[in-house]
N, C-alpha and C positions, 0 to 999 in steps of 0.2 A: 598287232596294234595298227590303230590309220597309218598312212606316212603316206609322202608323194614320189611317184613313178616318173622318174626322167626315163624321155623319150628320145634316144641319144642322133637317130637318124632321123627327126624334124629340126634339130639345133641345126641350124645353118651358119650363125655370128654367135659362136658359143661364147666369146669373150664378153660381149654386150648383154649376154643373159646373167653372165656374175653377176654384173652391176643392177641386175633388177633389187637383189634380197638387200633391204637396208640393216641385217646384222652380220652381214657376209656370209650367210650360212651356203651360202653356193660357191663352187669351189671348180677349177679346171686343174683335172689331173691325168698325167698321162693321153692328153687329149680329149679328155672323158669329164663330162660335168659330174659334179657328183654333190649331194647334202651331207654338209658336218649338223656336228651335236650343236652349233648353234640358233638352227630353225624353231621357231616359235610358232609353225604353223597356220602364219597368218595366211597364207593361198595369195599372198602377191605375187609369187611368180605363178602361180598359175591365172590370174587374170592379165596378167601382159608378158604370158610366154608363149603366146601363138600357139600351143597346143602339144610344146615341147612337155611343158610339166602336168602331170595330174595325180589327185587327191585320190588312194584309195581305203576304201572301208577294209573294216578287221570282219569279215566272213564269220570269224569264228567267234565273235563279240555276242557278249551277252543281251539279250533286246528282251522289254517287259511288253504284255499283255495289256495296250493300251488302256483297251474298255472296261478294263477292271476297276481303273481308277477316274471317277467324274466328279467336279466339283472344285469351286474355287475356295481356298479354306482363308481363312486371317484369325491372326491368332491377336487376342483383344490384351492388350497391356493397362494391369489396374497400379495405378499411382495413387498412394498415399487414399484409399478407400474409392479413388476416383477413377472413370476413363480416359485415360492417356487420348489425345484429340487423332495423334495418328492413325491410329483405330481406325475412327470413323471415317478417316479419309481414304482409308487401304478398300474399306469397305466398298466405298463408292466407285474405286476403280476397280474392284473384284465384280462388281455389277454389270460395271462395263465390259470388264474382259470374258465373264460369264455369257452376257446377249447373244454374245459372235457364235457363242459353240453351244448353245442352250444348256449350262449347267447351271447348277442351283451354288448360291453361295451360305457357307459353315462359316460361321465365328468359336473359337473359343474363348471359353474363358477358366482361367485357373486364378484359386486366392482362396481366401476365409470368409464367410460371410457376404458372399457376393450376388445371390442369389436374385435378390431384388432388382439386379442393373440389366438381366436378363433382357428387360422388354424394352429398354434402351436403347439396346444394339438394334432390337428387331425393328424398333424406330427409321432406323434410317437403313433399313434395306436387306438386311440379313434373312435368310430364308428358314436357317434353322441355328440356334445357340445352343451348343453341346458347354455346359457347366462340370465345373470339376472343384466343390467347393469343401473344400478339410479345412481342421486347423494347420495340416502341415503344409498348407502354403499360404501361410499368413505372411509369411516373407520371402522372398524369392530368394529360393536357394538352388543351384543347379539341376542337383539330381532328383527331389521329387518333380521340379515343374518338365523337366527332360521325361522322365518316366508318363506324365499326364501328356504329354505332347504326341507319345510314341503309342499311348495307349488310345489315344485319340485316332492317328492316322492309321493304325492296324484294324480299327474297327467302322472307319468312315470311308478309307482307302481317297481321300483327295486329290485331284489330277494335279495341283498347286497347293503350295503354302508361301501365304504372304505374311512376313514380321514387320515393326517396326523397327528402324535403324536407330535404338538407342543404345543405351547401356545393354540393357536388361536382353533386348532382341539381338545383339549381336554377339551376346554370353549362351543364348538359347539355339539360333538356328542352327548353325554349327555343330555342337553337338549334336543335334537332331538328325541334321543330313548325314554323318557322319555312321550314325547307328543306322539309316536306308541304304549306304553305299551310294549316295544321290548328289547330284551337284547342288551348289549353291553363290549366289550371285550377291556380291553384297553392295548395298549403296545405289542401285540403280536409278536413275533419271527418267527413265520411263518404260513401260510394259505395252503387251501387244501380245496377241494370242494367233495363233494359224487354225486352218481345217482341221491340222490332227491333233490337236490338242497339245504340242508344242510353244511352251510360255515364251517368247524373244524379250528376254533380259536387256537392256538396254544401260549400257554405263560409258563413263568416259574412258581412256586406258594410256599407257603408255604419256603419262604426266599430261593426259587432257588433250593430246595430238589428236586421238582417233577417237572415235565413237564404237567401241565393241560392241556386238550381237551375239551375247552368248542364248545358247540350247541347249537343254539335256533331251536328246534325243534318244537313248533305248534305255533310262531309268525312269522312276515314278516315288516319291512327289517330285515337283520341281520348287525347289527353296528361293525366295527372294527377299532380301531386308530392303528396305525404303525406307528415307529421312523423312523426319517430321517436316511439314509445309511441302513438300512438292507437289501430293494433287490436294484436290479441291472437296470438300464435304458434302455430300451430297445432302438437301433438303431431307426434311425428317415426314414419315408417312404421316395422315392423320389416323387412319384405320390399318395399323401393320397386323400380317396375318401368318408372321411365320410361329415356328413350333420350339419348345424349347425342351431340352433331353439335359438331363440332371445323371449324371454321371457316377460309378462308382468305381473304383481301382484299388486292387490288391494292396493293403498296407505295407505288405514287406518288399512293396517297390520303391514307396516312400524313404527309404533312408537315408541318411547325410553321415557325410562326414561333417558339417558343419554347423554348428550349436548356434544359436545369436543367445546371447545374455541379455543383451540391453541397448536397447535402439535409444539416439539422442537426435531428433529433428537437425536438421542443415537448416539458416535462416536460409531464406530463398533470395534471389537479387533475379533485375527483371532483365533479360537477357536480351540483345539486338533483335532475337525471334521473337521477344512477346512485340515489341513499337510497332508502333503503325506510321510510323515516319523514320524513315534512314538518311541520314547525310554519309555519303561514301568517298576514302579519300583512294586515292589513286597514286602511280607514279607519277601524277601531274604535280605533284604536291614537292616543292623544289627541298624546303629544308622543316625539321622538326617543328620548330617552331609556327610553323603556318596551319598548323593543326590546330591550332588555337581558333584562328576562325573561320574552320567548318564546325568544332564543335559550338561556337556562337550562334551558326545557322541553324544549326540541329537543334539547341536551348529554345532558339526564340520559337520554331516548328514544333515546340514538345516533344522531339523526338529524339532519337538516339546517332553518333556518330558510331558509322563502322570503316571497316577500311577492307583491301586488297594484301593478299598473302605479303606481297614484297615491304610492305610498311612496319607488317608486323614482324617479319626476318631482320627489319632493319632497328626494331628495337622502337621507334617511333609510335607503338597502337598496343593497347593488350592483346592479348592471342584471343579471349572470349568477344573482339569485336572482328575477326575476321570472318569472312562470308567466302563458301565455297566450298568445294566436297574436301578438302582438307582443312574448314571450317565449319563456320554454321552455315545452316537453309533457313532465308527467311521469303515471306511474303508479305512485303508492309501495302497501306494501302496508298503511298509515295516514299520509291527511293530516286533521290538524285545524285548522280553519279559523277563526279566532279576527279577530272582527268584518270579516268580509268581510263583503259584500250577496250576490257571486254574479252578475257582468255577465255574460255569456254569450261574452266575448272569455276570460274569466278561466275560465268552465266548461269552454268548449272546448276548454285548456289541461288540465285534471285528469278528466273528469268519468268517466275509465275506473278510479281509483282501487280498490281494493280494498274498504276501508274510510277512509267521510268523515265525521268529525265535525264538526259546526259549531257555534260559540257566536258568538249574537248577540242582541242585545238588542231588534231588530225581529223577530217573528213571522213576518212577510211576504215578509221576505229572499226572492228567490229562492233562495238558497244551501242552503235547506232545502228545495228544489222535490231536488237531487240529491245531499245528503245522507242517511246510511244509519243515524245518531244525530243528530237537532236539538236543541240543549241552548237556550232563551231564557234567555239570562241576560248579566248583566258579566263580560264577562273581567277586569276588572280584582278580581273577585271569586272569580272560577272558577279561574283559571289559578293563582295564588297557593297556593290552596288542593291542585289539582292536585300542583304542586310540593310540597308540605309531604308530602302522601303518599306522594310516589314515594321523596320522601327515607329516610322511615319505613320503607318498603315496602323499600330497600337496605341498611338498618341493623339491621334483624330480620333478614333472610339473612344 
């Protein structure tokens, strides 16, 4: 297995090197540094151990045949007869992360009667659509859509597979990687591709402290799920000129354990993701009751109130209005941020926004590191005031 190599005659202040590992995994014994079982591998002692610590590779470690596998894959999520919008937006950045390394980008699609949405995909950028259309996946049940996934990348061999972070995508990737022996990265913030065709996963970790850079380095595919609204949709061609392959799969791969008798529609409610105006509350926000009017900002804006993790822990917000990777991702096309700080779990969550206003009474806030107007001030001063004009501002009309 990897592990790191202490260098026991470059430790000169071997005491001060303990104190590098921030879970203690570094240890002085018998005069001797040594790693306990609590190293997580992060390589901070080896970026400020002068040259005491280093990282080495497993020699005898299994490595794939890179060139075997090319091609940026997305796998197309159909809702309710329809394409899930993520799709189209995984698309646009598989385009993108294709350019660098000149692969061609694969969509799939699995479902019943789908066949027609084919040219759809190819609309907006897709190179080739591999379909996979039974009745046995009229509903998404694990193991046929796992079986069509697995039969897809055994015969396309894809360098990447990108999913959607929903329900559906983070019930499917999993399993999938699972059956390669292959990593997978979930919820990322953002992608990036190298010369070798190594995908750099990109997420927050460690409660939003760090920004991780994971890599699967001697496996193939590389799995990645993504939340809805993080990237951008790319324009639709007027002349698309990719190719589309109509799929067949061994039925006796198809089986369930799982029956559906009787589907009953969910009435749908419009979720902080669909508005296109956010009022957001923050810890600025002194007591419960003052939530009342940012939700009056948000009414008179036609838009919706959300809030920050801590409002919702405290009981004060629903949980379906909180924004951030242990919430929702939205992109409205104005959120104003009303005594947030701006955590980076909470940035993660918004930071694609259109236009971000923030009002805070600290300067320093990060929130104004990704803010597009920084207003220093009270909201309990601002916002009221706010209101009074909007009100005016609909009474002269």
């Amino acid at each position: 297995m990897p592990h790191i190599e202490i260098h026991q005659e470059k430790a000169a202040d071997k005491q001060s090197l303990v104190s590098i590992c921030p879970f203690g995994a570094i240890e002085l014994a018998d005069g001797k540094l040594a790693i306990n079982a609590a190293c997580r591998m992060c390589r901070l002692c080896i970026k400020k151990g002068n040259g005491v610590f280093e990282f080495v590779e497993d020699e005898k470690a299994a490595t794939v045949d890179k060139s075997l596998w090319k091609g940026i894959a997305v796998v197309a999520e159909i809702e309710d007869g329809n394409i899930h919008p993520v799709t189209f937006e995984l698309i646009g950045k598989a385009k993108e992360l294709a350019a660098k390394v000149g692969y061609p980008v694969y969509c799939l699609m699995i479902g019943s009667d789908i066949s027609g949405k084919a040219e759809t995909i190819l609309s907006y950028g897709a190179d080739e659509v591999f379909v996979y259309d039974r009745k046995e996946f009229e509903h998404f049940r694990i193991e046929p859509y796992a079986a069509a996934l697995e039969d897809f990348i055994n015969k396309v061999k894809p360098s990447s597979v990108l999913v959607g972070g929903t329900p559906t995508g983070r019930s499917l990737a999993p399993r999938v990687a699972c059956r390669f022996r292959t990593g997978l990265t979930a919820d990322c913030t953002k992608l990036d591709i190298s010369e070798s065709t190594d995908l750099d996963q990109i997420r927050p970790a460690y409660g939003g402290n760090i920004m991780a850079h994971i890599n699967t380095l001697r496996h193939r595919p590389q799995f990645a799920t993504v939340r809805y609204k993080i990237f951008s949709i790319p324009e639709k061609l007027s002349n698309p000129a990719g190719k589309v392959h109509n799929c067949s799969i061994d039925a006796g791969k198809l089986a369930s354990g799982i029956s559906i008798l009787s589907t009953q529609a969910k009435s749908r409610e419009k979720g902080i993701e669909e508005s296109e105006v956010l009022v957001v509350a923050g810890r600025g926000v002194k007591k419960q009751e003052d939530i009342a009017m940012l939700q009056e900002l948000a009414e008179l804006l036609g838009g919706k109130l959300a809030s920050t993790r801590a409002l919702v822990e405290a009981g004060w917000v629903d949980a379906k209005c909180q924004i951030g990777l242990s919430g929702r991702t939205v992109k409205p096309k104005l959120l104003i941020a009303c005594g947030v700080s701006g955590a980076i779990q909470f940035v993660a969550g918004m930071n694609s926004s259109e236009k971000i206003i923030a009002i805070n009474t600290d300067a320093n806030a990060p929130i104004f590191n990704v803010a597009h107007i920084g207003i220093k001030g009270d909201i309990y001063k601002i916002i009221p005031e706010l209101i009074t004009r909007i009100k005016e501002s609909k009474e002269a009309k």
